[in-house]
Structures are given as structure tokens and as C-alpha cells.
C-alpha positions as CSV (number, residue, x, y, z in Angstrom):
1,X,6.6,-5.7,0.8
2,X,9.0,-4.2,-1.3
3,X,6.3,-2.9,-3.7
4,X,4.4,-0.9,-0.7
5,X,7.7,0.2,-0.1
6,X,8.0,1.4,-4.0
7,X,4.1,3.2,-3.9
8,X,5.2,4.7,-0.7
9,X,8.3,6.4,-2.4
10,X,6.0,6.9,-6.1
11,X,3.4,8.8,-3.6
12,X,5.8,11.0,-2.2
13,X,7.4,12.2,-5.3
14,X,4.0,12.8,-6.7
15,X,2.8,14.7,-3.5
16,X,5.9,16.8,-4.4
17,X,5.0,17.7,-8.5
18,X,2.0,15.8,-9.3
19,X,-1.9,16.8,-9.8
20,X,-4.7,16.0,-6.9
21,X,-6.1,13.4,-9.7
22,X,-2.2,11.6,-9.6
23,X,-1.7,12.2,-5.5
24,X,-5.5,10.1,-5.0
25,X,-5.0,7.1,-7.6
26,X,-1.7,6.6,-5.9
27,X,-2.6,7.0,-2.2
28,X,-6.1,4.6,-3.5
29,X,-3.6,2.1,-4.9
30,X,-1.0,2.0,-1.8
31,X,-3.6,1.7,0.6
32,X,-5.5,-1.4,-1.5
33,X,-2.1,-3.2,-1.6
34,X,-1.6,-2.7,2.4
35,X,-4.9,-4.3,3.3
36,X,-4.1,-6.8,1.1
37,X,-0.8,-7.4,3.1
38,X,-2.7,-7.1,6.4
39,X,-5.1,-9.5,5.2
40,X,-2.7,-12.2,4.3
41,X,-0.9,-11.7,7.6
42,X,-3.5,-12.1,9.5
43,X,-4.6,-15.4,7.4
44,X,-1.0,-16.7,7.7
45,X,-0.9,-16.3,11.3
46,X,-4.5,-17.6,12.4
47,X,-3.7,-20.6,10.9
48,X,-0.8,-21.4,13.3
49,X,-3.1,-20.3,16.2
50,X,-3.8,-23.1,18.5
């Protein structure tokens, strides 16, 4: 979590003084680690469903 947490803070400093180029590989890289985190919490909690 922490690292989503770290991109999150990277994108916004680069929204402030970065290029378009920059703003999109960060924003693409954020979002890829989120699904992953979804992903693996929805996998951790269907396998305690009943």
C-alpha cells in the first residue's frame, strides 16, 4: 500500500513541473499497481467466503 501511496505523491509533483509524456507513464503505472491491489483483495477475501 505504501507504494500506491508513494506514485500517488510522485504523480502529483509531476502534474505540478513535469511533461504530458512524465504525467501519463506515472498515472499508467499507479493505476496498474491499484488493480493489482484490488485484485489480490478480492482473491484474499473470496477465499474466506463461505
Amino acid at each position: 500500500m505504501s507504494r500506491i501511496e508513494n506514485l500517488r505523491e510522485q504523480l502529483h509533483n509531476v502534474m505540478d513541473c513535469g511533461d504530458d509524456c512524465e504525467i501519463l507513464a506515472t498515472s499508467q503505472e499507479l493505476d496498474t499497481l491499484i488493480v493489482l491491489y484490488m485484485k489480490l483483495q478480492l482473491s484474499t477475501r473470496s477465499n474466506y467466503v463461505i
